[in-house]
C-alpha positions as CSV (number, residue, x, y, z in Angstrom):
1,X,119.2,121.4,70.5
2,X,115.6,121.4,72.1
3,X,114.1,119.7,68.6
4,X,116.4,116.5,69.1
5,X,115.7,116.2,72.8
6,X,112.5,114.1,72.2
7,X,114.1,111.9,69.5
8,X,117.1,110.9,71.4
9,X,115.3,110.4,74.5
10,X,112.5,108.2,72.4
11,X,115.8,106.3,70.6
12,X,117.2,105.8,74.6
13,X,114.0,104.4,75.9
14,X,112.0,102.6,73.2
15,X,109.3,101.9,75.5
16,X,108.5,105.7,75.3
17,X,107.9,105.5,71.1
18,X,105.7,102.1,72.1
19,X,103.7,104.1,74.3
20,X,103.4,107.0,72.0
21,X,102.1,104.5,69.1
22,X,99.7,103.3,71.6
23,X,98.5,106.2,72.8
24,X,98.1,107.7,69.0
25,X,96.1,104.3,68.2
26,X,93.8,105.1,71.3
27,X,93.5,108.5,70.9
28,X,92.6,108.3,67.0
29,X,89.2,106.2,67.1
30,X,88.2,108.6,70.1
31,X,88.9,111.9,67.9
32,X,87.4,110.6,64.4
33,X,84.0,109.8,67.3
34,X,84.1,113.3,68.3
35,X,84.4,115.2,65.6
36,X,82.0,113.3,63.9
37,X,79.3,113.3,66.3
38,X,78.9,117.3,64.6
39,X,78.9,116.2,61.1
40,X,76.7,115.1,58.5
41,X,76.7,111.8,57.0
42,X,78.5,113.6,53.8
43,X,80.8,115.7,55.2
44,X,82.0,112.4,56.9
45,X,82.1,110.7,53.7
46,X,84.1,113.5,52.3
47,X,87.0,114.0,55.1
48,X,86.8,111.4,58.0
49,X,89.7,113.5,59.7
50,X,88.6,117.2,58.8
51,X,86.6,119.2,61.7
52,X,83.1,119.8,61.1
53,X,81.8,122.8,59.3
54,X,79.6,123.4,62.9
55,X,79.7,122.8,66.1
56,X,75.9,122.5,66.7
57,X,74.3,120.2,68.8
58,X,71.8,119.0,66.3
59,X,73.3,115.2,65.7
60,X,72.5,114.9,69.8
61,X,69.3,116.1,69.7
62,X,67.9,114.5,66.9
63,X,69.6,111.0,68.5
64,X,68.2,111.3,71.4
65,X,64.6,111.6,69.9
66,X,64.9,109.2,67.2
67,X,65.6,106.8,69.2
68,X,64.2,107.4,72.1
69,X,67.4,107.1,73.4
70,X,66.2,108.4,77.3
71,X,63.9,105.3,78.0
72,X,66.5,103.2,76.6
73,X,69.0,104.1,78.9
74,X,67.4,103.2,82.1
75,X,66.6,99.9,80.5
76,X,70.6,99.7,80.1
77,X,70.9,101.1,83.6
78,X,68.7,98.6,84.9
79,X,70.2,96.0,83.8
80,X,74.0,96.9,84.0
81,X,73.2,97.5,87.2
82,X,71.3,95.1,88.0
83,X,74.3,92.2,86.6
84,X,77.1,93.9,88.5
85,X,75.1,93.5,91.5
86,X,74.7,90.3,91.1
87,X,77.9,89.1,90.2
88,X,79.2,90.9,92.7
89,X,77.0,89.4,95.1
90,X,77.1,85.6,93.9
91,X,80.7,85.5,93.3
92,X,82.3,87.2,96.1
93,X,79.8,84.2,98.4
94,X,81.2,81.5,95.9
95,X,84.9,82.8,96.4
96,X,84.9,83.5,100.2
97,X,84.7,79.2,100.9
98,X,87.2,78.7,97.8
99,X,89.6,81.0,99.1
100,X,89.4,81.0,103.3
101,X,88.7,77.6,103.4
102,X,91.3,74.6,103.2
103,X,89.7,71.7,101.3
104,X,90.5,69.2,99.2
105,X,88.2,69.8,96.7
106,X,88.8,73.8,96.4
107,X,91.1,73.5,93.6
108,X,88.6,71.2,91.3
109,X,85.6,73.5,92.3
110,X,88.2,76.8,90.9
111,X,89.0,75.1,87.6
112,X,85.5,74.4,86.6
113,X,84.8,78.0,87.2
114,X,87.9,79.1,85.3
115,X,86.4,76.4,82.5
116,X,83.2,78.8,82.5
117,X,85.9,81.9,81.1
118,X,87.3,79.6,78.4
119,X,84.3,78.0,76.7
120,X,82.5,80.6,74.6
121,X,79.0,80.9,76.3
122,X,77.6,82.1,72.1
123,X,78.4,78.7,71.0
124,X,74.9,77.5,73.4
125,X,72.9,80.2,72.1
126,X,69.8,78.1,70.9
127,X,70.0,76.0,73.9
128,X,69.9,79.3,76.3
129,X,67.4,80.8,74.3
130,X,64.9,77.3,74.5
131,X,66.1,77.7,78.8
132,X,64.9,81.1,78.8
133,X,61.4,80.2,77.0
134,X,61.0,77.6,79.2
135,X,61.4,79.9,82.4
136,X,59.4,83.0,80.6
137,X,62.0,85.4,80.9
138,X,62.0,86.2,77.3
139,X,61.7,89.5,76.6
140,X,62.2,90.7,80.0
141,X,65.1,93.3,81.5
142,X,65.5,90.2,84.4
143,X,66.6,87.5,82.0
144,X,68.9,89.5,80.9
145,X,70.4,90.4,84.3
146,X,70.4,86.5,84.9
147,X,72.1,86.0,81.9
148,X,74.8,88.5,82.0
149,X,75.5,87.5,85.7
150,X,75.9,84.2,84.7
151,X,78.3,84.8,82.1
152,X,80.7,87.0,84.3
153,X,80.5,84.7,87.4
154,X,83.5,83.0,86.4
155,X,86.0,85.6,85.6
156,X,84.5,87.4,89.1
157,X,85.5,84.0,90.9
158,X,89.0,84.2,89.8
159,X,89.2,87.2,90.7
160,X,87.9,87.4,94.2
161,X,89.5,84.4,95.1
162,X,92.9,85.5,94.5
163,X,92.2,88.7,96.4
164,X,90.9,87.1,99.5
165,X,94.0,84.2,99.4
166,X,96.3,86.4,100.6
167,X,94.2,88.2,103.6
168,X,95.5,86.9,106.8
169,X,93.3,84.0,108.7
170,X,93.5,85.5,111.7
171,X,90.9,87.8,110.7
172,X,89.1,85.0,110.5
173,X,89.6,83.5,113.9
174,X,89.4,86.9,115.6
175,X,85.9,88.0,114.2
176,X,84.4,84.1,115.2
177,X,85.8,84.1,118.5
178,X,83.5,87.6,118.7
179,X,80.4,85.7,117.6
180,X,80.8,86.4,114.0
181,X,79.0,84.4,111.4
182,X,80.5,83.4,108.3
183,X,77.6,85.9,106.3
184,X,79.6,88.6,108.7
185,X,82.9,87.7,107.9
186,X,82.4,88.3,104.2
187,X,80.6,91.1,104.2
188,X,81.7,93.2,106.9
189,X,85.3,91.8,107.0
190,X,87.0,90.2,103.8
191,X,84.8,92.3,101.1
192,X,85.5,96.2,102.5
193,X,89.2,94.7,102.6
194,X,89.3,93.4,98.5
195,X,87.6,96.8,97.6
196,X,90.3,96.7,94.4
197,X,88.6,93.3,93.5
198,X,85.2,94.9,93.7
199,X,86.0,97.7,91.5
200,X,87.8,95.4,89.0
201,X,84.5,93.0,88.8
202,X,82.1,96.1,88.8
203,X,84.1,98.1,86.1
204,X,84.7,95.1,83.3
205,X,81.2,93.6,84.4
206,X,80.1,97.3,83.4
207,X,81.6,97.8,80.0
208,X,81.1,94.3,79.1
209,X,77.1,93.9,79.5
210,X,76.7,98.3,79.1
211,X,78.1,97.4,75.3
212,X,76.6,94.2,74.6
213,X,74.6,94.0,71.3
214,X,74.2,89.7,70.9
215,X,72.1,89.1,73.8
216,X,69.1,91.7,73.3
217,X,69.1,91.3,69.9
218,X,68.1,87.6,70.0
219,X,66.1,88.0,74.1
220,X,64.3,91.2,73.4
221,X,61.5,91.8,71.2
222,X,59.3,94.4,72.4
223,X,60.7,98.3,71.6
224,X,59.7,98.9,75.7
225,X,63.1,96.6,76.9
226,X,65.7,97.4,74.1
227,X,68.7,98.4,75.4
228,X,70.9,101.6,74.1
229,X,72.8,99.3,71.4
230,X,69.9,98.2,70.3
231,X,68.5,101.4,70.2
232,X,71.6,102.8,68.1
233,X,71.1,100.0,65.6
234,X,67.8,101.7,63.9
235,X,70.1,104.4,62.8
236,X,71.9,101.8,60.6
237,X,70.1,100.7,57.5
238,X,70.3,98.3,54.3
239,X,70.6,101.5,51.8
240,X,70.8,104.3,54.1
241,X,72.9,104.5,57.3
242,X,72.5,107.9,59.0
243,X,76.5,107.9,60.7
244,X,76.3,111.6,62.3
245,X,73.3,110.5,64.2
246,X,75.3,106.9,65.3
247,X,78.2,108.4,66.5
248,X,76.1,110.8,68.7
249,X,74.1,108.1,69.9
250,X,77.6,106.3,70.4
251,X,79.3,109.2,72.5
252,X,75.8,109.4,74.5
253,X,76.3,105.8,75.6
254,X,79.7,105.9,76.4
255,X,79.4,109.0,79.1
256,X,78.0,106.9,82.0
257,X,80.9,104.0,81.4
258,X,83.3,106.8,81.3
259,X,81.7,108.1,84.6
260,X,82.3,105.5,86.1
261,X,85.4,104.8,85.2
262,X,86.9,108.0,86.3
263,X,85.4,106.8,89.7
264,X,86.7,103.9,90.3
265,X,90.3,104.7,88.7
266,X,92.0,104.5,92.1
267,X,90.7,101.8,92.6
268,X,91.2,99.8,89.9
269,X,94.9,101.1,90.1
270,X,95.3,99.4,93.2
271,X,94.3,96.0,92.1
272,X,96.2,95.7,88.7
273,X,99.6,96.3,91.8
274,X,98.2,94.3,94.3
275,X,97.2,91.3,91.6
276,X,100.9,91.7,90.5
277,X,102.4,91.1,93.8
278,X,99.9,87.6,94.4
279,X,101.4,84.1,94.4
């Protein structure tokens, strides 16, 4: 009777058997990575699936090294860091006035910064890359902060503003009437209170610039500013592509996104249910 219990209740609910298939599809990629961060390039040739003859740390090691994978990541630190600052920064100042404030032109000044999420920011490659020759910051861990903040200013926006619509105005009122300055009121006031927002912004700014592998290639030149992609890419070769050594190098950078992650969980929890209950 206990062996059917699963199957009938999967059959009653079929959103449980769509979040089993989803959690198998998740789960899968995330399995073959980790048992093939211990295996040799043949032994992954020879069973993808299989677990590794050894547990040894050796893949890691050699990762590390080879691609000198420690100086790399504080280049990718840096400048993840760096861009989720930034946005953070820029477009909570941008949304405060969009969102707290009622004028005519708010809604026109939103949907050009909504625009900025819809138009593909690759298609103006060559005209970003002559922009950033012009201003020297080729080949430079700050052009690459610009860059990235630039590109996730809009989808910050949008979400700041709609976080801040719904706090009250007389928070507002009762923090001018103290003396309060409008620099104040954002920072003291509305952005402690949009901490969900914050989180959301800082997470996907995160993952999206942490992973990035377009920009460095064609802004960085020198090996002393590669980032950790482009560090993982010397393990893959015309003739000979080393794949033990890239999926350790590809676990290794996906600890500190993980990291954070985990912290800001509650977090991000709470603004996926608060941005559901927005009008």
């Amino acid at each position: 009777m206990t062996t059917l219990a699963i199957p009938q209740k999967l059959t009653r609910r079929p959103g449980w058997t769509i979040l089993l298939v989803w959690t198998a599809a998740v789960l899968l990629p995330l399995y073959i990575l980790v048992v093939s961060c211990f295996k040799t390039t043949a032994e992954i040739y020879d069973n993808r699936l299989g677990l590794p003859q050894s547990w040894a740390l050796d893949n890691f090691v050699r990762a590390w090294t080879r691609a000198d994978l420690g100086h790399n990541f504080i280049n990718s630190l840096l400048v993840t860091g760096g861009a989720v600052v930034l946005t953070i920064i820029v477009s909570a100042m941008a949304a405060y006035p969009l969102s707290r404030y009622k004028l005519g032109w708010n809604g026109i000044m939103l949907g050009l910064f909504l625009s900025g999420i819809m138009l593909p920011i690759r298609l103006a490659s060559v005209e970003l890359f002559t922009l950033m020759r012009g201003l020297g910051l080729l080949d430079s861990l700050t052009g690459l902060i610009l860059v990235y903040s630039a590109i996730r200013i809009p989808f910050a926006v949008f979400i700041f503003a709609n976080f801040m619509r719904v706090l009250p105005s007389e928070l507002d009122e009762a923090a001018r009437m103290d003396g309060a300055g409008e620099t104040r009121i954002l920072f003291q006031i509305v952005l402690p209170m949009v901490k969900p927002a914050v989180s959301i912004v800082a997470i996907f700014t995160a993952i999206a610039v942490w992973n990035d592998f377009f920009f460095p290639l064609i802004f960085i030149f020198d090996d002393r500013y590669k980032t950790v992609p482009l560090a993982i890419s010397v393990f893959v070769g015309q003739f000979r592509t080393d794949w033990g050594l890239v999926f350790a190098s590809l676990a290794i950078s996906m600890a500190p996104i993980l990291i954070m992650y985990c912290l800001l969980a509650r977090q991000i929890r709470e603004g996926v249910g608060a941005g559901g209950g927005m009008k």
